[in-house]
N, C-alpha and C positions, 0 to 999 in steps of 0.2 A: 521594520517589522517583517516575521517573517507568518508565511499564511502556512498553515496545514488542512488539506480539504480531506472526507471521507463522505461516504453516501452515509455514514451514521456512526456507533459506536468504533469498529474499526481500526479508525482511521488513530484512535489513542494510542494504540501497540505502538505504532508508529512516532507518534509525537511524546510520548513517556523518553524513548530511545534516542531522539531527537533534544530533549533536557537533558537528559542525562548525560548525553556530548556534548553538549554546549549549554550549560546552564546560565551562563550571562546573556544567553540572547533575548531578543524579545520576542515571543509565539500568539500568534492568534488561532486559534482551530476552530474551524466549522464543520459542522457533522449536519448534512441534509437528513437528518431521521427519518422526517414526517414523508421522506421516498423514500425511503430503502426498505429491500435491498433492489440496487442494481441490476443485480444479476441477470434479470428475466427480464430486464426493460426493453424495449426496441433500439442501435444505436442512438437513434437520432434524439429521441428523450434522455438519452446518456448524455449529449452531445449540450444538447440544452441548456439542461439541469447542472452540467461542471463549467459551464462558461458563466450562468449566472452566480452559482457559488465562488467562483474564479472576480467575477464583479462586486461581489460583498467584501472578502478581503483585501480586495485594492481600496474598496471605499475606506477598508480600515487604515488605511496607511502601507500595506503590503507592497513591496516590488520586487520580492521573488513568494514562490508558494511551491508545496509540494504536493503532489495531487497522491495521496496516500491512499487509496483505491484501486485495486487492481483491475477491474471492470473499467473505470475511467479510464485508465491510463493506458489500458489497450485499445479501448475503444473510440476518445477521443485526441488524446495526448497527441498527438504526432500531428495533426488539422487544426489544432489548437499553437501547435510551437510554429508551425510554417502559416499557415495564414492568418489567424485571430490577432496573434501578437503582433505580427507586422503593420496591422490595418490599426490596433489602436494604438501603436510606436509613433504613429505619424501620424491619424488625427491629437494625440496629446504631449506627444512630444518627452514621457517619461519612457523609461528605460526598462521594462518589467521580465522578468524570467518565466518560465514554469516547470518543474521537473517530475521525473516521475519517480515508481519504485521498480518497475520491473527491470531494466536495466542495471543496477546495484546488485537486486538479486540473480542475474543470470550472469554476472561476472563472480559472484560465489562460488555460482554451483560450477561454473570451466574453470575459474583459475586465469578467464582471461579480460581484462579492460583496456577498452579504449580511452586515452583522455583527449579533452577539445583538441586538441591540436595535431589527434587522426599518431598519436603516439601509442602502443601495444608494451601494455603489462602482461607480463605473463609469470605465473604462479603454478607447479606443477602439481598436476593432480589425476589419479589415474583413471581411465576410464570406465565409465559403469551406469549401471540406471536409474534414471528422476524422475521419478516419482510426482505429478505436475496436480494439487488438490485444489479446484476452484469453482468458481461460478459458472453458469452455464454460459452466458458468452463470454468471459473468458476463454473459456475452453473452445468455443465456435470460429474465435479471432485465429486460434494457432498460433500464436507468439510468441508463448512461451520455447515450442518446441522450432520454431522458425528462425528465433533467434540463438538461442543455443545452439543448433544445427549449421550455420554462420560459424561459429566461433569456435567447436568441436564438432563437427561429423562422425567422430568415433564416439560420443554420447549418445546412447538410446535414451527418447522421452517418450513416457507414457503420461495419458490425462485420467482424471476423472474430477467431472464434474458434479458440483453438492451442491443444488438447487433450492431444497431444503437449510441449511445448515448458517447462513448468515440470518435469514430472517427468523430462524428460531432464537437465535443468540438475542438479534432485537426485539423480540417479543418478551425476554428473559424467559426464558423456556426452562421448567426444570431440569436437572441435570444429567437425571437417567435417561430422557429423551433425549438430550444433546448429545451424550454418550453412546445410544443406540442409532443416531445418524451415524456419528464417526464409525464408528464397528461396521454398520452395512457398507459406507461409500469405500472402505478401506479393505473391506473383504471382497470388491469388486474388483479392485485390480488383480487380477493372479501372478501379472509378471513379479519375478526377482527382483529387488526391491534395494541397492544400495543408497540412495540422498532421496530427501523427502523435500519439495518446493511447497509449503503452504500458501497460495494463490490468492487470498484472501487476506487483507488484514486483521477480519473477523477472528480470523481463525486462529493465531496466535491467544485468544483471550482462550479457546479450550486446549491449547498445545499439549497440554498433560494426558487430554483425554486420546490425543494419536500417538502420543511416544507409548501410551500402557497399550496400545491397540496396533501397532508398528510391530514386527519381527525385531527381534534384539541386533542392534549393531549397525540400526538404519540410521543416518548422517540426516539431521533435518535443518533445513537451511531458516536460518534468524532473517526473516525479512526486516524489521525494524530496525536492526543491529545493521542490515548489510547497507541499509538506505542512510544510517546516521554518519557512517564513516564515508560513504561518499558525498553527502552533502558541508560536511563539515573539509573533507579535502578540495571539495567546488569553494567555498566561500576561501578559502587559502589562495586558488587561481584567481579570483574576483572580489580583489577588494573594493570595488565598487556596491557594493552591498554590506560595507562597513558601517552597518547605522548605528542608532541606541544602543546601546549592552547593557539595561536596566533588569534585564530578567524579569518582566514584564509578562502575566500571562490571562490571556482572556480567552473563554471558551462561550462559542456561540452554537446553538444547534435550531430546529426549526421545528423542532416538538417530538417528541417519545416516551414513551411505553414506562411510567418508573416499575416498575417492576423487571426491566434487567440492572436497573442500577445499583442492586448489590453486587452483582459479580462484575459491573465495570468497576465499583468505588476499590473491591477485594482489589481487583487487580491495580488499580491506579494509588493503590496505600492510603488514602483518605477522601474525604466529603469532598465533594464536586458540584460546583455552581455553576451553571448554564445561562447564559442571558439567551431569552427568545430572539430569535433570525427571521 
């Protein structure tokens, strides 16, 4: 099995894109609702909060997961991959992974990847500026622009941070109010504007409403897209994670709001059954 974790709705964008390239696999997704969002959390309640959700899908059977969260995955992911895993490698003796999204996406937006074995792809792509849209610590981490910066130095990254903007999506918010966050947080950046990073998985559920609120010709980077095609080139280097191919799918959440579930089910193409977490 494979795990897919978000602090709530989210994390879908992600895991839709994730079937979609590999529809034999078999997916568990957990969506911690009953916390989200993230974003304004302290790390350490980040830190928490994605090791236990990381502990629900191992219980499921999981021994890889993708933490589909961009607030996790900056926040804890990296203390998570170098010490967590190692300490329950060897209290149990199973073999477990955990990966993230923002890595995938910032080999989009350069043109440039690293694979495990410290080998450079490079994809040419010209220089210009990224547009970096996410949560507030997100945006507090630097990572986005830390890592890109690494990988192209002739990249200018700009942030802005939407505080507001995931917790309304979970609240099901109607949609001229969801519409008039995107229009303020995007009329706050003034720079020049070529690729757009949406820093949130939330945020791909209103992508329509920043492409009509974007300057015509802005490049906006598919974070789901960019996570499915490396996860699916990861399982190719590691066929040690060859398990079931039953196309098996169970979605567990920890309680939320029905009242966004129409605009998760629009987007997901049909009725959506959640077992309580």
């Amino acid at each position: 099995m494979i795990g897919v974790f978000d602090s709530g709705f989210g994390g879908l964008t992600v895991h839709r894109a994730l079937i979609d390239a590999m529809p034999e696999r078999d997916f568990v997704y957990f969506g911690d609702n009953r916390n989200a969002p993230y974003g304004a959390r302290p790390p350490i309640e980040v830190l928490n909060l994605t090791c236990a959700a990381l502990e629900r899908l191992f219980a499921e059977g999981c021994t890889l997961a993708v933490v589909a969260c961009n607030t996790a995955s900056t926040v804890a992911l990296r203390w998570i991959q170098q010490q967590w895993l190692p300490v329950r490698r060897r209290d149990d003796g199973i073999a477990r992974n955990v990966l993230g999204i923002v890595v995938p996406t910032i080999e989009a937006a350069t043109g440039i990847g690293w694979g495990d074995d410290g080998t450079v792809t490079l994809r040419r792509t010209q220089s210009h500026t990224v547009a970096v849209f996410a949560t507030r610590r997100t945006v507090e981490t630097g990572c986005y622009p830390i890592e890109i910066r690494k990988r192209r130095p002739d990249i200018t990254v700009v942030q802005q941070a939407c505080p507001d903007l995931a917790g309304s999506i979970e609240r099901g918010s109607p949609r001229r109010e969801l519409e008039a966050l995107v229009e303020r947080y995007v009329s706050e950046l003034l720079s020049r504007l070529d690729c757009v990073i949406l820093g949130c998985t939330h945020y791909p559920l209103v992508a329509d409403l920043f492409a009509g609120t974007l300057p015509p010709g802005v490049r906006m980077i598919h974070q789901p897209y960019a996570t499915a095609g490396a996860l699916k080139a990861y399982l190719e280097r590691h066929p040690e994670y060859d398990g079931s191919q039953a196309g098996r799918r169970t979605f567990l959440s920890t309680g939320f709001s029905t009242e966004a579930l129409p605009l998760i089910e629009k987007f997901w193409g049909e009725k959506m059954a959640f077992e309580e977490a």
